[in-house]
PDB file with SEQRES, HELIX, SHEET and CRYST1 records, atoms N, CA, C and O in Angstrom:
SEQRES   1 A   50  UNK UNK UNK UNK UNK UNK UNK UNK UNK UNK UNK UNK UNK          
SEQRES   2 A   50  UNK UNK UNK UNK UNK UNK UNK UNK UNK UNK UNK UNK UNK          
SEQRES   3 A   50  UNK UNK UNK UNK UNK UNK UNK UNK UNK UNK UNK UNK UNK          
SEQRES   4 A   50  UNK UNK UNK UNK UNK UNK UNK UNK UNK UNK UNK                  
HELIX    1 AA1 UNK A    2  UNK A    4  5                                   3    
HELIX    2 AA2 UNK A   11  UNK A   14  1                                   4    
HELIX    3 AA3 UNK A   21  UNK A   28  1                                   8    
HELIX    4 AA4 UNK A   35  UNK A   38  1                                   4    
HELIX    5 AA5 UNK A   43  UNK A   49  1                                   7    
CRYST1    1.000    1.000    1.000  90.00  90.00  90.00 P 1           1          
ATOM      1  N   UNK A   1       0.818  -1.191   0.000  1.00  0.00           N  
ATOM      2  CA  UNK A   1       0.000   0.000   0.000  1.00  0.00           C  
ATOM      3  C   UNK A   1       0.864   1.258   0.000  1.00  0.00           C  
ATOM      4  O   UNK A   1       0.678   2.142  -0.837  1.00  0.00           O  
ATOM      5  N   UNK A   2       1.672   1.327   0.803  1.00  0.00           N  
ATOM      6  CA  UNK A   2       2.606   2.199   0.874  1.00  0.00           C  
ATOM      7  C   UNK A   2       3.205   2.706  -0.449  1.00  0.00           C  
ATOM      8  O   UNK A   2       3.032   3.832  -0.914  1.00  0.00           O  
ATOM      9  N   UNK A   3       3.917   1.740  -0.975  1.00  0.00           N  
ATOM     10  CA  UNK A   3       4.538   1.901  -2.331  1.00  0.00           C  
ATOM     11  C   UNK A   3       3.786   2.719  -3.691  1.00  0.00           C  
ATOM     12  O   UNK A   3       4.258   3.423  -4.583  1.00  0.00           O  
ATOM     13  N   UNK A   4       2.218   2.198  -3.337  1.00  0.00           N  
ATOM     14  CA  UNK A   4       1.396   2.912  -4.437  1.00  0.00           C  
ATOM     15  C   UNK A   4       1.395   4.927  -4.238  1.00  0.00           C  
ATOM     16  O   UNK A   4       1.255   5.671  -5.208  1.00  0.00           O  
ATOM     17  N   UNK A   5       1.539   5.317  -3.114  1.00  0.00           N  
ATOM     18  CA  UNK A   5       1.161   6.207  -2.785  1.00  0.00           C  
ATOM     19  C   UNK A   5       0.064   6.574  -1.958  1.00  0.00           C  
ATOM     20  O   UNK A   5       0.021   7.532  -1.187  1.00  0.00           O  
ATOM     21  N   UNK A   6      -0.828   5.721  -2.186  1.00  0.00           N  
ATOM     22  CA  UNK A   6      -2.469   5.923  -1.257  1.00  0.00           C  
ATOM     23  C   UNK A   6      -2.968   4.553  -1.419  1.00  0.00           C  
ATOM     24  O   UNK A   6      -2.453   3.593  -1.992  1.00  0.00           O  
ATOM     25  N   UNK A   7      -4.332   4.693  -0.652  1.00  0.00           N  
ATOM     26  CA  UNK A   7      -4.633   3.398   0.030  1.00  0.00           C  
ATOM     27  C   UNK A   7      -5.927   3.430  -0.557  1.00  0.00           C  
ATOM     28  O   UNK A   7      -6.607   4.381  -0.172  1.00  0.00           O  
ATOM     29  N   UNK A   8      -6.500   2.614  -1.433  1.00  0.00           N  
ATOM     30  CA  UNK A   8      -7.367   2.647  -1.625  1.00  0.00           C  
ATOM     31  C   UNK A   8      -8.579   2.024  -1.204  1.00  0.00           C  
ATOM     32  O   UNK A   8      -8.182   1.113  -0.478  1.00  0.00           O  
ATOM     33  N   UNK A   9      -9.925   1.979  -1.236  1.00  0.00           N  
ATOM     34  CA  UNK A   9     -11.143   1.876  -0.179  1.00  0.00           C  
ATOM     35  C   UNK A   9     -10.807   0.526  -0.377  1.00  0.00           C  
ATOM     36  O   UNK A   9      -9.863   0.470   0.411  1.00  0.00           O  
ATOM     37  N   UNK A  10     -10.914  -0.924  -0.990  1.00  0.00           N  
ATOM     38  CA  UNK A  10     -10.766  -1.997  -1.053  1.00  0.00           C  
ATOM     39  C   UNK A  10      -9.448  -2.495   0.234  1.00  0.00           C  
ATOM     40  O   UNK A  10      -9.657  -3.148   1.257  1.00  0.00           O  
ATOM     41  N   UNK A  11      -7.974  -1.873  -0.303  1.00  0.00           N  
ATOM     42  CA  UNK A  11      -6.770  -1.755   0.673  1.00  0.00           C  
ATOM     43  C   UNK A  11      -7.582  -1.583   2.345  1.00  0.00           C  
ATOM     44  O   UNK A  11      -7.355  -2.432   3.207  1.00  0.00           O  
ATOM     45  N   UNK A  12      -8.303  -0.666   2.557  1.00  0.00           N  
ATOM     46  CA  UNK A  12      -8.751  -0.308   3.595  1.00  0.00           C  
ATOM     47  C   UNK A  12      -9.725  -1.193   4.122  1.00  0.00           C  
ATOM     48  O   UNK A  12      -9.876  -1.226   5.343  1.00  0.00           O  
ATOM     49  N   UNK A  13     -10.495  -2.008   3.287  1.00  0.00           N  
ATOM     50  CA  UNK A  13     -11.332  -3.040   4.015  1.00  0.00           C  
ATOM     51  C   UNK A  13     -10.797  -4.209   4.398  1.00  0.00           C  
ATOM     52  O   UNK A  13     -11.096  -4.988   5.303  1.00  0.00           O  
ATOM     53  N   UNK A  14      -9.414  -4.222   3.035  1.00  0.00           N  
ATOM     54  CA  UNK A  14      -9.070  -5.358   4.301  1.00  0.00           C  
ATOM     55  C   UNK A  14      -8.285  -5.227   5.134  1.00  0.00           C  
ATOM     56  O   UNK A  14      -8.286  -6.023   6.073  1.00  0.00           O  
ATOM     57  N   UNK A  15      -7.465  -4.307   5.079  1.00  0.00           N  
ATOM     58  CA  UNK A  15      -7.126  -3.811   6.016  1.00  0.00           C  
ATOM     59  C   UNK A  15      -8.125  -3.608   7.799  1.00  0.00           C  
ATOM     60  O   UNK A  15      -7.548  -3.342   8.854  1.00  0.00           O  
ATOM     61  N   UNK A  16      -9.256  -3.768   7.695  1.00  0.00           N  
ATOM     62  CA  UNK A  16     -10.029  -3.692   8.650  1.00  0.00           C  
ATOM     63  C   UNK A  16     -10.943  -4.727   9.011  1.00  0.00           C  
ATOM     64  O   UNK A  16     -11.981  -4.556   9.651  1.00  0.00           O  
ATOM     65  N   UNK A  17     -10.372  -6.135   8.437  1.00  0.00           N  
ATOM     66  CA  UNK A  17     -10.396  -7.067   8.144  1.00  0.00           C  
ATOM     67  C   UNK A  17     -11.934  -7.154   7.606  1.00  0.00           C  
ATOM     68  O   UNK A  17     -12.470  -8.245   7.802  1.00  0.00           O  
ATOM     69  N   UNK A  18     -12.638  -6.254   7.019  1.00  0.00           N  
ATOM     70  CA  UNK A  18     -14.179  -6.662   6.550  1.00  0.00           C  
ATOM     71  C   UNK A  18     -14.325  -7.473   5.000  1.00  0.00           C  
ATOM     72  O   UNK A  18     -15.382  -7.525   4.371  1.00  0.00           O  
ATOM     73  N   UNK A  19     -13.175  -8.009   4.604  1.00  0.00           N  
ATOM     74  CA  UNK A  19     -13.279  -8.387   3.443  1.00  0.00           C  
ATOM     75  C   UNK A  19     -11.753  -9.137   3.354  1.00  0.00           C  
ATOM     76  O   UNK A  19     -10.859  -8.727   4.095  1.00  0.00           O  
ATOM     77  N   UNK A  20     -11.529 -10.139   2.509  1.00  0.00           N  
ATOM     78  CA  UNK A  20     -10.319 -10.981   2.458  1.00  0.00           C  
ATOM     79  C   UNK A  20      -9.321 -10.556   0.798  1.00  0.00           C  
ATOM     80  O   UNK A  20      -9.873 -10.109  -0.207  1.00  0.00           O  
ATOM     81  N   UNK A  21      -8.012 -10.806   0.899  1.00  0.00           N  
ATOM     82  CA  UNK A  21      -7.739 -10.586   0.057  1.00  0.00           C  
ATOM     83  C   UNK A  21      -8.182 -11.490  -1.303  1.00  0.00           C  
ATOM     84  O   UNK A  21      -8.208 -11.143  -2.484  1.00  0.00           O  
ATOM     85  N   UNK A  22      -8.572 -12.989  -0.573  1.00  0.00           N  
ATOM     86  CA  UNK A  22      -8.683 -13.768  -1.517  1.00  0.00           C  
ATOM     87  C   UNK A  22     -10.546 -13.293  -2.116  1.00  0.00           C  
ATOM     88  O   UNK A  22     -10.824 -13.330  -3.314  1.00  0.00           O  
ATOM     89  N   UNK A  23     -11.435 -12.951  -1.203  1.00  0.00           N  
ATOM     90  CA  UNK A  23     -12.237 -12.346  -2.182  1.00  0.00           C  
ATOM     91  C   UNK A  23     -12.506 -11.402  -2.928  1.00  0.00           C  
ATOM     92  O   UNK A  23     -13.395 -11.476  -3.776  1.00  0.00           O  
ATOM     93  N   UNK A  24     -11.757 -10.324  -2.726  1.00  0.00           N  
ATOM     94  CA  UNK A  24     -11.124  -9.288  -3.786  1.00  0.00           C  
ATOM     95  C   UNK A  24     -10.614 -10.036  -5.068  1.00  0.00           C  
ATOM     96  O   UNK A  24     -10.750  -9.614  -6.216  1.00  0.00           O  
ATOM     97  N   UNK A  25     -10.080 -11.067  -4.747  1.00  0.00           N  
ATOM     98  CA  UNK A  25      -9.199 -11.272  -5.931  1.00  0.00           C  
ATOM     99  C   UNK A  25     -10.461 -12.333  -6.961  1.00  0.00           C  
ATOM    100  O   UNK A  25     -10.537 -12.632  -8.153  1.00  0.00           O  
ATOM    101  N   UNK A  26     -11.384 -12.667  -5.598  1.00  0.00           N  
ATOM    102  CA  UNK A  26     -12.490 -13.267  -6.767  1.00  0.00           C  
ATOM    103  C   UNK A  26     -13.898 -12.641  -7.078  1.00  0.00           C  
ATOM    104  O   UNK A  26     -14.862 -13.231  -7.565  1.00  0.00           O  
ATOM    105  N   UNK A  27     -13.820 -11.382  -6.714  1.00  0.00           N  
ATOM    106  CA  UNK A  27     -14.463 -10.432  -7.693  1.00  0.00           C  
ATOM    107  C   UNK A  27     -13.905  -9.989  -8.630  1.00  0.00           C  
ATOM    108  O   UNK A  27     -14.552  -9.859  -9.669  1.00  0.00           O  
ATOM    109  N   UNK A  28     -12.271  -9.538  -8.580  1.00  0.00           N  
ATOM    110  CA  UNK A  28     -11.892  -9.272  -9.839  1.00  0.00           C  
ATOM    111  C   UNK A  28     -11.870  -9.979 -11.039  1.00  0.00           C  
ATOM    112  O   UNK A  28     -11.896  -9.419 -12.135  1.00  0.00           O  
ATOM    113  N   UNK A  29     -11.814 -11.480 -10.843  1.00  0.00           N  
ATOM    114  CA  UNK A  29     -12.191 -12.674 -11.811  1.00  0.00           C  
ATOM    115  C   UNK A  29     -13.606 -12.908 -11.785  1.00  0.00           C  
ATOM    116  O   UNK A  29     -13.712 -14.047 -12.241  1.00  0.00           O  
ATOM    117  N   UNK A  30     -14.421 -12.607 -11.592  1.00  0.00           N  
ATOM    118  CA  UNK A  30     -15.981 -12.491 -11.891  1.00  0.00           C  
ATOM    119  C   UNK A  30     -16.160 -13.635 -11.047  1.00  0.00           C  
ATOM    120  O   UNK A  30     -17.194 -14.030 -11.587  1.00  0.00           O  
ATOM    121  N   UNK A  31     -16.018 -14.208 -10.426  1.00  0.00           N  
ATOM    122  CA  UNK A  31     -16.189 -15.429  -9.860  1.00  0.00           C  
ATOM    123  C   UNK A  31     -17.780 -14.637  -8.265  1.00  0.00           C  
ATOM    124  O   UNK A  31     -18.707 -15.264  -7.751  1.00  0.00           O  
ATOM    125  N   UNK A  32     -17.572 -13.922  -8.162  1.00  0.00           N  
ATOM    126  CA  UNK A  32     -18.442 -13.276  -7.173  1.00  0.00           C  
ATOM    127  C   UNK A  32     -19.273 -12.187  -8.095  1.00  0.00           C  
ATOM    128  O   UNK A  32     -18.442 -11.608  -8.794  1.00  0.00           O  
ATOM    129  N   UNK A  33     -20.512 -11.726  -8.340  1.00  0.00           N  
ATOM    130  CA  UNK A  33     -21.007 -11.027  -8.778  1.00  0.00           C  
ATOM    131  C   UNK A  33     -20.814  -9.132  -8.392  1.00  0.00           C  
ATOM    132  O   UNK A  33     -20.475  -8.148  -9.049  1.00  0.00           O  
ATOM    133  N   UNK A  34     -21.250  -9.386  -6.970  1.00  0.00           N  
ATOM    134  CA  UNK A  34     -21.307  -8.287  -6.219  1.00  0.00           C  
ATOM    135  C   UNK A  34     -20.609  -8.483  -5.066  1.00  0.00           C  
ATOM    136  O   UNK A  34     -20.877  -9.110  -4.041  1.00  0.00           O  
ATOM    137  N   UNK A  35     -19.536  -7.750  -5.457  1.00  0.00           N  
ATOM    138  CA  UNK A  35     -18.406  -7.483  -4.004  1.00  0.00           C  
ATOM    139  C   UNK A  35     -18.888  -7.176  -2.673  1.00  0.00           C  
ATOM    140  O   UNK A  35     -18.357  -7.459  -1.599  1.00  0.00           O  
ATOM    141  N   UNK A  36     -20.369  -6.328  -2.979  1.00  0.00           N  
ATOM    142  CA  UNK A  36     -20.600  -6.087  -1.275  1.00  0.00           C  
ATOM    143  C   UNK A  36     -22.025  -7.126  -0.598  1.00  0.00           C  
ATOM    144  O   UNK A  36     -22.911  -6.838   0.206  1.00  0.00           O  
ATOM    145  N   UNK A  37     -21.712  -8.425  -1.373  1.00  0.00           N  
ATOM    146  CA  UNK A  37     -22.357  -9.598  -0.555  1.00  0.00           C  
ATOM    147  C   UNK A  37     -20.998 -10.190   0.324  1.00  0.00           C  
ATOM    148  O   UNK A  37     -21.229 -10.839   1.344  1.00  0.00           O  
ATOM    149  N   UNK A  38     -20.007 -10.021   0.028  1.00  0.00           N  
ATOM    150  CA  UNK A  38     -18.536 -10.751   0.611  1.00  0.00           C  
ATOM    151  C   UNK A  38     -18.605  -9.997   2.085  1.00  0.00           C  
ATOM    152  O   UNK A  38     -18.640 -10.426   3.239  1.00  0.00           O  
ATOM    153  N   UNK A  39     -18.608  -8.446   1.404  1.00  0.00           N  
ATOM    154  CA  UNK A  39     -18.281  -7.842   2.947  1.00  0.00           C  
ATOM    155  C   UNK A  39     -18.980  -7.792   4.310  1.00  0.00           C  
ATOM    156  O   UNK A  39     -20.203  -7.877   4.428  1.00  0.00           O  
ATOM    157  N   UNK A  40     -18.190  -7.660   5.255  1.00  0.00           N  
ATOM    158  CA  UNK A  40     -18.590  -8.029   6.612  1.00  0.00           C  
ATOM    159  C   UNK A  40     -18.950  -6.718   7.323  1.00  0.00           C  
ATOM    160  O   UNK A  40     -18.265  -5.695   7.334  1.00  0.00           O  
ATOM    161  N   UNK A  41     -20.317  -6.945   8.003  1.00  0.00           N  
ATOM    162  CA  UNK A  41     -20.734  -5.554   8.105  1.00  0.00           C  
ATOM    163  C   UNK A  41     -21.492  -4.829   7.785  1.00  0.00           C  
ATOM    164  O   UNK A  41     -21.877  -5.502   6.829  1.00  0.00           O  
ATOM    165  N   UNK A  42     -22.448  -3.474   7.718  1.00  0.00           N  
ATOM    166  CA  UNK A  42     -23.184  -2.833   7.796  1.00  0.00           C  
ATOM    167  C   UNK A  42     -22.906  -1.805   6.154  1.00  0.00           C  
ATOM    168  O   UNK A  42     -22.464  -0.691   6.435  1.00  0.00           O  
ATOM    169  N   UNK A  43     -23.012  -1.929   5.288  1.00  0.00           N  
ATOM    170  CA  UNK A  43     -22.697  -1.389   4.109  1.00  0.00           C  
ATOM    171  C   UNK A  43     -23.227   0.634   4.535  1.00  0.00           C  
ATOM    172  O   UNK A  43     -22.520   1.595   4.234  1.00  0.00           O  
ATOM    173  N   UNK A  44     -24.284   0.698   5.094  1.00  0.00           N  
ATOM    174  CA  UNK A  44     -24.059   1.928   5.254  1.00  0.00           C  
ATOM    175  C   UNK A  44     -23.414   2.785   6.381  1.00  0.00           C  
ATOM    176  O   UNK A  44     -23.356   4.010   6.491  1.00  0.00           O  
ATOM    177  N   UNK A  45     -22.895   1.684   7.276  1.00  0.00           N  
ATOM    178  CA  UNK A  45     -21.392   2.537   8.287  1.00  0.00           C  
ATOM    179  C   UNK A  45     -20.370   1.946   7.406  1.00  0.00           C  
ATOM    180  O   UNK A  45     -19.237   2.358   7.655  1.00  0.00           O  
ATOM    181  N   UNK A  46     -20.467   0.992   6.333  1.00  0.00           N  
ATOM    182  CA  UNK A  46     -19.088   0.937   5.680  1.00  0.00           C  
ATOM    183  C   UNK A  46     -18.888   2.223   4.762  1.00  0.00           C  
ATOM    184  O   UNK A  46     -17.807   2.812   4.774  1.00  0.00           O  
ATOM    185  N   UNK A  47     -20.087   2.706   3.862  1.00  0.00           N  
ATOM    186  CA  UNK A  47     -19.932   4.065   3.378  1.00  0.00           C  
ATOM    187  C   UNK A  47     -19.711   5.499   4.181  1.00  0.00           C  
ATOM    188  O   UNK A  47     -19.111   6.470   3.720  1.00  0.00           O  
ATOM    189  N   UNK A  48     -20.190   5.431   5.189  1.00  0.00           N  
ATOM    190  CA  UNK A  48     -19.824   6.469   6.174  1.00  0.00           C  
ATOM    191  C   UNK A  48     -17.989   6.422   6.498  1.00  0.00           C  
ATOM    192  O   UNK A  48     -17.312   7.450   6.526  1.00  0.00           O  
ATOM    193  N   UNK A  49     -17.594   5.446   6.653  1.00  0.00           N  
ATOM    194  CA  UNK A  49     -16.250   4.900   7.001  1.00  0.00           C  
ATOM    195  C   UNK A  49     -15.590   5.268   5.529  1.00  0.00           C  
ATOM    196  O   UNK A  49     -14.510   5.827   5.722  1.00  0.00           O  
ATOM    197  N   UNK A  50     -15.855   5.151   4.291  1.00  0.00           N  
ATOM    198  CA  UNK A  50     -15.351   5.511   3.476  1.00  0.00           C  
ATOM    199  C   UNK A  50     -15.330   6.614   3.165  1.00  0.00           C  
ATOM    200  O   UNK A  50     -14.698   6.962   2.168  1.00  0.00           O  
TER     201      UNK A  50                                                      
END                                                                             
């Protein structure tokens, strides 16, 4: 994260452990439709948090 310059909202969830790297990596392969069935948590304190 560091290296990029900034942290982006994905970096930050898992970082906050509400989401895994390995399901990031299977939304990016379509293998998951909608990324925010994975995440853990309240989607509108996760947008507030973002």
């Amino acid at each position: 994260m560091h290296e990029k310059g900034y942290i982006s909202p994905l970096d930050l969830l898992i970082k906050m452990e509400r989401i895994t790297p390995k399901q990031v990596e299977d939304w990016k392969r379509s293998r998951v439709s909608y990324l925010e069935r994975m995440i853990l948590g309240s989607l509108s304190k996760l947008q507030f948090i973002l």
